[in-house]
C-alpha positions as CSV (number, residue, x, y, z in Angstrom):
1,X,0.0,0.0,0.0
2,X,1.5,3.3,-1.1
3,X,1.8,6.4,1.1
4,X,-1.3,8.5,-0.8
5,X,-3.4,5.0,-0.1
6,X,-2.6,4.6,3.4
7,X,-3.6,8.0,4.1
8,X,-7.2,8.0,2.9
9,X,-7.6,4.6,4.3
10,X,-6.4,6.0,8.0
11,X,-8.6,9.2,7.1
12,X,-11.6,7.1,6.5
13,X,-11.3,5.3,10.0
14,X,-11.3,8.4,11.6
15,X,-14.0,9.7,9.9
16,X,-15.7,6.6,10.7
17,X,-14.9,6.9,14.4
18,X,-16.2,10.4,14.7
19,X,-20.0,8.7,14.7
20,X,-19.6,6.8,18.5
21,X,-17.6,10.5,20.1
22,X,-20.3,12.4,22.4
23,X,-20.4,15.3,19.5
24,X,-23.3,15.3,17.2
25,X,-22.4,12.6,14.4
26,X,-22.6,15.1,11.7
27,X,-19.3,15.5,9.7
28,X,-17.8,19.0,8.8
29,X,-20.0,20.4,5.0
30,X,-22.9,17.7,5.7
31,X,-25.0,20.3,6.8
32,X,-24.8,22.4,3.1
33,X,-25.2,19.3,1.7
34,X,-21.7,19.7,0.0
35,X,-18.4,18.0,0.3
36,X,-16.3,18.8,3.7
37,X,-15.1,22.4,4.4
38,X,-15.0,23.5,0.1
39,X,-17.0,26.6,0.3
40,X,-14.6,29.6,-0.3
41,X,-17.5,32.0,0.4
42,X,-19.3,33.5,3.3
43,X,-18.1,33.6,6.8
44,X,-17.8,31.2,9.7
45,X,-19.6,30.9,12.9
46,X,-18.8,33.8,15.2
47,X,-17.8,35.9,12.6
48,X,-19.9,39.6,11.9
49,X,-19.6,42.4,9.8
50,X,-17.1,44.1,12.5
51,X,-15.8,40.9,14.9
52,X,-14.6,37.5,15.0
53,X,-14.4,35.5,18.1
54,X,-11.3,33.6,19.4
55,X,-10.6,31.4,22.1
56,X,-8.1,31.0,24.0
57,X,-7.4,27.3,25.8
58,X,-5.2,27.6,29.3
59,X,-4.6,24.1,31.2
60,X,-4.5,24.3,34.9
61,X,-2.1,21.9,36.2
62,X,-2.2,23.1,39.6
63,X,-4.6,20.2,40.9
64,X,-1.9,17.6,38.9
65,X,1.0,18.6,39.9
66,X,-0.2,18.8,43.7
67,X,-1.7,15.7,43.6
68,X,1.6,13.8,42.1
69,X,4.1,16.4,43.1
70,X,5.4,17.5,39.7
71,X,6.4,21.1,39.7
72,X,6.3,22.8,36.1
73,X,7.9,26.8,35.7
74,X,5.3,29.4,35.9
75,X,3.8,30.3,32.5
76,X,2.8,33.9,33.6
77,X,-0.5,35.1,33.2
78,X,-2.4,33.5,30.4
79,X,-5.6,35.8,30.3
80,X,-2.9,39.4,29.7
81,X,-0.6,37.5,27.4
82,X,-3.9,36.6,25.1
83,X,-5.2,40.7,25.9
84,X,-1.8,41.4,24.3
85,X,-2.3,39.5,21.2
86,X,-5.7,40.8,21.3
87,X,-4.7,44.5,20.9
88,X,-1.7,44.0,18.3
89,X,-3.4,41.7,16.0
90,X,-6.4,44.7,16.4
91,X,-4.0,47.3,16.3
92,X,-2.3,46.1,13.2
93,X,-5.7,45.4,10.4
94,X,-7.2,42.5,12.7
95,X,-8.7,39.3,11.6
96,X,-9.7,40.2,7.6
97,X,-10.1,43.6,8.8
98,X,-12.5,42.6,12.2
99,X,-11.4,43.0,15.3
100,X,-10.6,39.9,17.3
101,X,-12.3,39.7,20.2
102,X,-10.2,37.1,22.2
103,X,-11.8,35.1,24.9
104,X,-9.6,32.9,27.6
105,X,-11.3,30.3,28.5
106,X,-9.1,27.8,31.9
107,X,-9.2,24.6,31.9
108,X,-8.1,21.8,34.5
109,X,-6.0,19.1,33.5
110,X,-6.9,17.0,36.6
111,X,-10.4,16.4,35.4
112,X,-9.4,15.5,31.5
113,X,-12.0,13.2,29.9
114,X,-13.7,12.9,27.1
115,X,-17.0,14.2,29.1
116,X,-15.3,17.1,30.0
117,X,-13.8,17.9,26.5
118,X,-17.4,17.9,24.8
119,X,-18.4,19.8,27.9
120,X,-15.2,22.5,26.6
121,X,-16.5,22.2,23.1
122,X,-19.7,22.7,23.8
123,X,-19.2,25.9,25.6
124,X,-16.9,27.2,22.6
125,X,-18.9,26.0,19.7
126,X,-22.3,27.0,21.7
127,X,-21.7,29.6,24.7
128,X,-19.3,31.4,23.0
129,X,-20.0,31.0,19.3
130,X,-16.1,31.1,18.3
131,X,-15.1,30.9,14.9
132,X,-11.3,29.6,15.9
133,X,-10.1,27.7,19.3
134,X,-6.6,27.7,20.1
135,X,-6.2,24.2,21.7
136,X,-3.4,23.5,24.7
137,X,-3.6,20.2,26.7
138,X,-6.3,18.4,24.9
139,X,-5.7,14.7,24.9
140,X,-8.7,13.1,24.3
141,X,-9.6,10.9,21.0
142,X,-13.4,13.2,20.6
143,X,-11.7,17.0,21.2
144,X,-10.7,17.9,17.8
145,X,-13.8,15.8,16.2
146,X,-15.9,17.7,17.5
147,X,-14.7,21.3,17.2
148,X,-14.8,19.9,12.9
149,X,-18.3,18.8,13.0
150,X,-19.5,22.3,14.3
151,X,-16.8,23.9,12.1
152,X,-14.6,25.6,14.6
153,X,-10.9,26.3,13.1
154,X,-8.9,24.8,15.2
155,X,-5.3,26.1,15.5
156,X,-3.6,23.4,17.6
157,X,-1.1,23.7,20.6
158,X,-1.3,21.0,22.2
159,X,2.0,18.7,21.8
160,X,-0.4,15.3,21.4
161,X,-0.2,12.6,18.5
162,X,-2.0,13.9,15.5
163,X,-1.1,11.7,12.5
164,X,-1.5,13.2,8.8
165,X,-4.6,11.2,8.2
166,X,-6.4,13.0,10.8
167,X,-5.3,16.4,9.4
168,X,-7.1,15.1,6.0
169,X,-9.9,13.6,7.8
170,X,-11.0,16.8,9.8
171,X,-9.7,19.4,7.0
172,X,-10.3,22.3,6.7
173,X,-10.6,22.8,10.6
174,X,-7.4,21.2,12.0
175,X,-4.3,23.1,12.1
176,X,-0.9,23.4,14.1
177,X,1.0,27.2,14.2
178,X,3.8,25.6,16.3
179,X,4.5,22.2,16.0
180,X,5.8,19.6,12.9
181,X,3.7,16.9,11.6
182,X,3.4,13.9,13.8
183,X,4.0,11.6,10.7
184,X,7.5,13.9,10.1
185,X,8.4,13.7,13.7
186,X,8.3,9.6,14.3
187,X,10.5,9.1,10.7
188,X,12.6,11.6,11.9
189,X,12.9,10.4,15.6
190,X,13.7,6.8,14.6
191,X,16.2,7.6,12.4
192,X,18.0,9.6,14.9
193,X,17.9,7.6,17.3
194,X,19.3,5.0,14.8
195,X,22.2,7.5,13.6
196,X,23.1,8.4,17.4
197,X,23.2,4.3,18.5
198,X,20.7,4.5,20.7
199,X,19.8,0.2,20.3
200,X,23.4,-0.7,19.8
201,X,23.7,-3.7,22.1
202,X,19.9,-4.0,22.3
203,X,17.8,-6.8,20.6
204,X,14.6,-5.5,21.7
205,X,12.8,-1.5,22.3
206,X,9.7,-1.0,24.5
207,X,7.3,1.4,23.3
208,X,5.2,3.1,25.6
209,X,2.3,4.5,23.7
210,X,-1.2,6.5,24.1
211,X,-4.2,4.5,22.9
212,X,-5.2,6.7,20.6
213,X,-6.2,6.1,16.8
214,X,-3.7,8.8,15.5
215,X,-1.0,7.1,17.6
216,X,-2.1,3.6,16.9
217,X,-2.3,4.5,13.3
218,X,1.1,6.0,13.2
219,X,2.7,3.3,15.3
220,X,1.6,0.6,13.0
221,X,2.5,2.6,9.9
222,X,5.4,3.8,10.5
223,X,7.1,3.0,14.1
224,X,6.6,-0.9,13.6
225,X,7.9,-1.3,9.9
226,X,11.1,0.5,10.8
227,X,12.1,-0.7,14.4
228,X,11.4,-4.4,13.0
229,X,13.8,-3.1,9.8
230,X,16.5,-2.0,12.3
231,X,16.5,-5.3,13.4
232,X,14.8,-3.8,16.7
233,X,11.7,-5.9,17.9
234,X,9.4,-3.9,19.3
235,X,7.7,-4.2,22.5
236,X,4.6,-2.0,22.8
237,X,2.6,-0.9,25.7
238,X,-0.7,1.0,24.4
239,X,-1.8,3.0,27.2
240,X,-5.4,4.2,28.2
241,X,-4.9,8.0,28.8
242,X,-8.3,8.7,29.5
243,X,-7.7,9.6,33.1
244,X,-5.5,9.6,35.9
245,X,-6.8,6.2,37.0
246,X,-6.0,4.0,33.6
247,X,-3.1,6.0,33.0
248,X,-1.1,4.8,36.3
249,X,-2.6,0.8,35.6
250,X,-1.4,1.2,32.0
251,X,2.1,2.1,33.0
252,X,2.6,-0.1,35.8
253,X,1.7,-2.6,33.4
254,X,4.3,-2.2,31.1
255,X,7.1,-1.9,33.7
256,X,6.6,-5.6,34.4
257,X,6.2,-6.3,31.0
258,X,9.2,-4.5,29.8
259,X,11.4,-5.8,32.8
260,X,10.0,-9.3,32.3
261,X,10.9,-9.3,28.8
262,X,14.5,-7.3,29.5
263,X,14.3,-4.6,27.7
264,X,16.8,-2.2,27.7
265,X,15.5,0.7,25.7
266,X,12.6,2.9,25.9
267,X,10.9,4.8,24.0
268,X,7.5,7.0,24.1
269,X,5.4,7.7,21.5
270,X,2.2,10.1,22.0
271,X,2.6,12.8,24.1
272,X,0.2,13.3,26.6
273,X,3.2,13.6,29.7
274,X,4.1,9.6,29.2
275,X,7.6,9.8,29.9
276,X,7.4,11.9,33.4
277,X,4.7,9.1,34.3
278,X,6.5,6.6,33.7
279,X,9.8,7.6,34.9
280,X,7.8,8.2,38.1
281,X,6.2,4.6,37.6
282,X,9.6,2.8,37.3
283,X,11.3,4.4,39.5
284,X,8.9,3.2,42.2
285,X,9.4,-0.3,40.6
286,X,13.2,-0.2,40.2
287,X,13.0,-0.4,36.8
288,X,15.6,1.3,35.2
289,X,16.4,1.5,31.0
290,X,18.1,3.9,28.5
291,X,14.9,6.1,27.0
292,X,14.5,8.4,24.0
293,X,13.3,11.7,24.5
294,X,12.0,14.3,21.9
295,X,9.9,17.4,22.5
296,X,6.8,15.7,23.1
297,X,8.1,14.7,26.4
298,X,8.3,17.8,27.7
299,X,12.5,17.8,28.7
300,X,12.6,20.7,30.7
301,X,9.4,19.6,32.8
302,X,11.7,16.3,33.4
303,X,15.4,18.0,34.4
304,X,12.7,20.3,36.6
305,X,11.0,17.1,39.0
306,X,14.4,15.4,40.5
307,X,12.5,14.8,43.1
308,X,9.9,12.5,41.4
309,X,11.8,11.7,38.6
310,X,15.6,10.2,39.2
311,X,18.1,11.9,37.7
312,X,19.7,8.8,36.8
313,X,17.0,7.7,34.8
314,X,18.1,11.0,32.4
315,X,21.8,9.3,31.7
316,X,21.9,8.7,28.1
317,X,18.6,10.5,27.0
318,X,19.2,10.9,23.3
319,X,16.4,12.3,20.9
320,X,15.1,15.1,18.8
321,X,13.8,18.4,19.8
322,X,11.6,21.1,18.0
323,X,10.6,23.6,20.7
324,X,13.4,25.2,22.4
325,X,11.1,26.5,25.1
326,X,10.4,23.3,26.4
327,X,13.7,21.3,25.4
328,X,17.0,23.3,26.6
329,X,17.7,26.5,29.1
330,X,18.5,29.4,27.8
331,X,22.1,29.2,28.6
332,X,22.7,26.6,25.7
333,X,20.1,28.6,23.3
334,X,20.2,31.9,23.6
335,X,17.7,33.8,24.6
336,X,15.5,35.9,22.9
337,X,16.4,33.9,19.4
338,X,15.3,34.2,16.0
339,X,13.2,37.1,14.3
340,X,9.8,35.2,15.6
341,X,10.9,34.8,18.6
342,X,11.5,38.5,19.4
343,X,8.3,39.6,17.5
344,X,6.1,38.0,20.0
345,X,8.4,39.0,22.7
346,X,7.6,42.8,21.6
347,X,3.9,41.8,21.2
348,X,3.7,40.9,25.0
349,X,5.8,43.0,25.8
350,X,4.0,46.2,25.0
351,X,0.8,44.6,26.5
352,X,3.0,44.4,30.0
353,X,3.8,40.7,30.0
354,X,7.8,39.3,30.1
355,X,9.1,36.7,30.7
356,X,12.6,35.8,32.9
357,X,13.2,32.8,30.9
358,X,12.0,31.2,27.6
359,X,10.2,28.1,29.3
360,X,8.2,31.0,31.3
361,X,7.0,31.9,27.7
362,X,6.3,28.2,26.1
363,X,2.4,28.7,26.6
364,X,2.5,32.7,25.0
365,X,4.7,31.5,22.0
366,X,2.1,29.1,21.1
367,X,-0.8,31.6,21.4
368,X,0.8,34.1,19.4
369,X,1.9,31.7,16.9
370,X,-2.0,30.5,16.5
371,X,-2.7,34.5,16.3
372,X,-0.2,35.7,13.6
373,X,-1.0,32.3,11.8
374,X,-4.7,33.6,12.1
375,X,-3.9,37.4,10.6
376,X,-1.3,36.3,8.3
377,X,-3.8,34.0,6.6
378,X,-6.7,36.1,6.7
379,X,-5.6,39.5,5.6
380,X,-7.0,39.4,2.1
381,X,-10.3,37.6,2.9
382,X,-12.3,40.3,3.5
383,X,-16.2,39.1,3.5
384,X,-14.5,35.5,3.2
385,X,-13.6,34.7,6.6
386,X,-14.5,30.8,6.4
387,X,-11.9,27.9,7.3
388,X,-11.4,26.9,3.7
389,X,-11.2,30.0,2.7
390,X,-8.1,30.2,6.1
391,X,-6.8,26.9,4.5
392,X,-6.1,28.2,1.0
393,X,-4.3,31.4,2.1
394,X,-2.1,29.4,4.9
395,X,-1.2,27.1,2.4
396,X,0.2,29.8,0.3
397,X,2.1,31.3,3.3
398,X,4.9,28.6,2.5
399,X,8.1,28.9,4.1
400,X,6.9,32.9,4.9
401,X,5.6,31.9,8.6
402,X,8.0,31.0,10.9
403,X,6.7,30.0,14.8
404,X,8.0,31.5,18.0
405,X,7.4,28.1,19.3
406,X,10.2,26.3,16.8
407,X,13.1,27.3,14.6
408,X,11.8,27.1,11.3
409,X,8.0,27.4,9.1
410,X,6.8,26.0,6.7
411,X,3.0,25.0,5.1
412,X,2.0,24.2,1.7
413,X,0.8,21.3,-0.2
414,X,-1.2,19.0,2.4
415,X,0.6,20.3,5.7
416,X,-1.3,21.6,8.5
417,X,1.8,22.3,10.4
418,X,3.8,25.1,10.6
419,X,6.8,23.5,12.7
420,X,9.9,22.2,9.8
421,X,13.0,22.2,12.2
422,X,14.8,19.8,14.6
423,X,18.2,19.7,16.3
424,X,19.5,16.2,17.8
425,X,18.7,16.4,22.0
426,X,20.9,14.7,24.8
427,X,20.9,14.9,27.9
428,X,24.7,16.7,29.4
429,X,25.3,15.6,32.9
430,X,27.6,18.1,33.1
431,X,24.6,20.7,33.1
432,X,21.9,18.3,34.6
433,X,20.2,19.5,31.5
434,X,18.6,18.7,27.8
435,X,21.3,20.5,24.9
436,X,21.0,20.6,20.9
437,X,23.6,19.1,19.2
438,X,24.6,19.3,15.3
439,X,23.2,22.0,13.2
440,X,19.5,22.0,12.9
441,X,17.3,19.6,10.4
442,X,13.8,20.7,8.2
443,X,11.6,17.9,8.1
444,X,10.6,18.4,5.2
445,X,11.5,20.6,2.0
């Protein structure tokens, strides 16, 4: 099965899945009676003559990291950083020449479930009418399903698997301003991890893995083939990240799996704060392996728990990284950085918000990449402000749209992510910290 077959086959099981989420079964362009998101014309929900309505996603993690005793660096405050954005991108022509109103909307990580994500879509789609969500910490398989069927544009920051199949499947509504394309990052990471030696000496890899289709999808597509090619035979461990409750039983599970079956290397594929749980999890269990790490692990969140999660379990961390702000201190990547970098520093800036170090800023990189994404794109639509009509002119951004949140842009063709750049990641004991090595990579072009 080629690449362009495998796609629409994986697109056509998650549109088939969308039917049993708690969101209304109706697909994105059923309701016009035409094909998904093709009308070029006419305006989007929560769009008027004058305004357009944006929310703004902020995960609390208070509850979490009380409750498991993870600390995480402050992120500032969320609600001024968005009020920032607000009054540049207003400031500057707004949103196809509407003001943005920009709405922040909290919402707890502790009590993540798909209940409580229809419960958050609901109130965007329906309370406050929005015609684009910018998404942070949204794990759940029926989020971004149902933010399509009641065609929301969904400008993505949550670091979570979403395969290129699901892009297709939920188009024109699904996009990321920050990060690279899930499909991208797993070829990428494996042959890194190859290059660098990581299973020299190893005969077998566990996987630890979030049940989720995109993952599963991926993982069997992609992951599988190539560890099995490498001569690498795969243990996997799907885990059931629905809450707090099957995630611990899932990873406890596949400590004595993996330590039953001696395997020596682990790696984590999903997102969704796997690796700090499981670190956690084998370190209660004496477990102990050499693990991959990319940015979908959240490094710095890891260097920042020693108290939860050994520091010996960090020896030998070897991976890929993409955003700096959540990969390596500021003392091995200068800080502010590129040209995107300091524009958003200046946007939140002027609206009274800094920021002592770039992890402070991870969450405000990612909302102002989803807002300049938004104006860029929208500048010329004028009475047009629909999410095809958004898809066409990102598309044509090309390599012009950089993110604060990464080193390099680009869209174009079928991508739905803006995030092109990577830079091998270790871990230097020297430091007790995650550093680049090697000039930086695109993933593709």
């Amino acid at each position: 099965m080629d690449r362009s077959t495998a796609l629409r086959a994986a697109a056509a099981a998650v549109v088939a899945a969308v039917a049993f989420t708690g969101c209304s079964a109706v697909m994105p362009g059923a309701l016009d009676g035409g094909p998904p998101g093709t009308a070029l014309t006419g305006t989007g929900p929560g769009v008027t003559d004058s305004t357009v309505k944006v929310v703004f996603v902020g995960v609390d993690l208070g509850t979490t990291g009380s409750s498991l005793g993870f600390r995480t660096a402050s992120a500032g405050d969320l609600p001024a950083q968005v009020k920032a954005l607000e009054t540049y991108v207003n400031a500057n022509g707004g949103i196809a020449g509407r003001r943005m109103e920009a709405v922040f909307r909290r919402y707890e990580a502790s009590n993540d479930s798909p209940a409580a994500e229809e419960k958050l879509c609901n109130q965007i789609t329906q309370d406050d009418q929005a015609f684009a969500v910018v998404l942070t910490g949204q794990f759940q398989a029926n989020a971004r399903p149902c933010y399509a069927q009641r065609r929301t544009l969904m400008l993505d920051a949550t670091v979570v698997a979403t395969d290129d199949a699901t892009y297709a499947a939920l188009s024109p509504y699904l996009w990321s301003a920050s990060y690279p394309s899930y499909d991208e990052f797993v070829t990428a990471l494996l042959r890194t991890l190859s290059e660098q030696d990581f299973f020299a000496g190893a005969t077998g890899a566990g996987v630890v893995a979030a049940d989720t289709p995109s993952n599963r999808a991926v993982y069997q597509r992609l992951a599988e083939p190539e560890l099995t090619r490498l001569g690498v035979a795969p243990t996997v461990s799907w885990i059931d990240t629905t809450d707090l409750g099957t995630l611990n039983a899932g990873l406890n599970q596949a400590v004595v799996d993996f330590r039953s079956k001696g395997v020596s290397r682990v790696l984590f594929l999903g997102g969704a704060r796997l690796a700090s749980f499981f670190l956690t999890t084998a370190a209660a269990q004496s477990y102990t392996a050499r693990y991959a790490v990319s940015s979908f692990d959240n490094p710095a969140f890891l260097v920042n728990n020693p108290e939860t999660i050994p520091v010996a379990a960090l020896e030998g961390m070897i991976g890929i990284g993409f955003n700096p702000s959540q990969d390596v201190p500021d003392s091995g990547f200068p800080f502010p950085g590129g040209d995107a970098e300091r524009a958003c520093l200046d946007i939140f800036a002027a609206g009274g918000q800094t920021f002592p170090t770039r992890e402070n800023a991870r969450v405000a990189f990612t909302y102002c990449d989803a807002a300049l994404l938004l104006h860029a794109a929208a500048k010329d639509l004028g009475p047009n402000l629909n999410a095809a009509a958004f898809a066409q002119a990102a598309t044509a951004l090309g390599d012009r749209f950089t993110p604060a949140a990464g080193t390099s842009g680009l869209l174009g063709g079928e991508r739905r992510t803006a995030g092109n750049g990577y830079r091998v990641l270790a871990y230097d004991t020297g430091c007790r910290c995650f550093g680049y090595r090697g000039e930086e990579v695109r993933f593709a072009g």
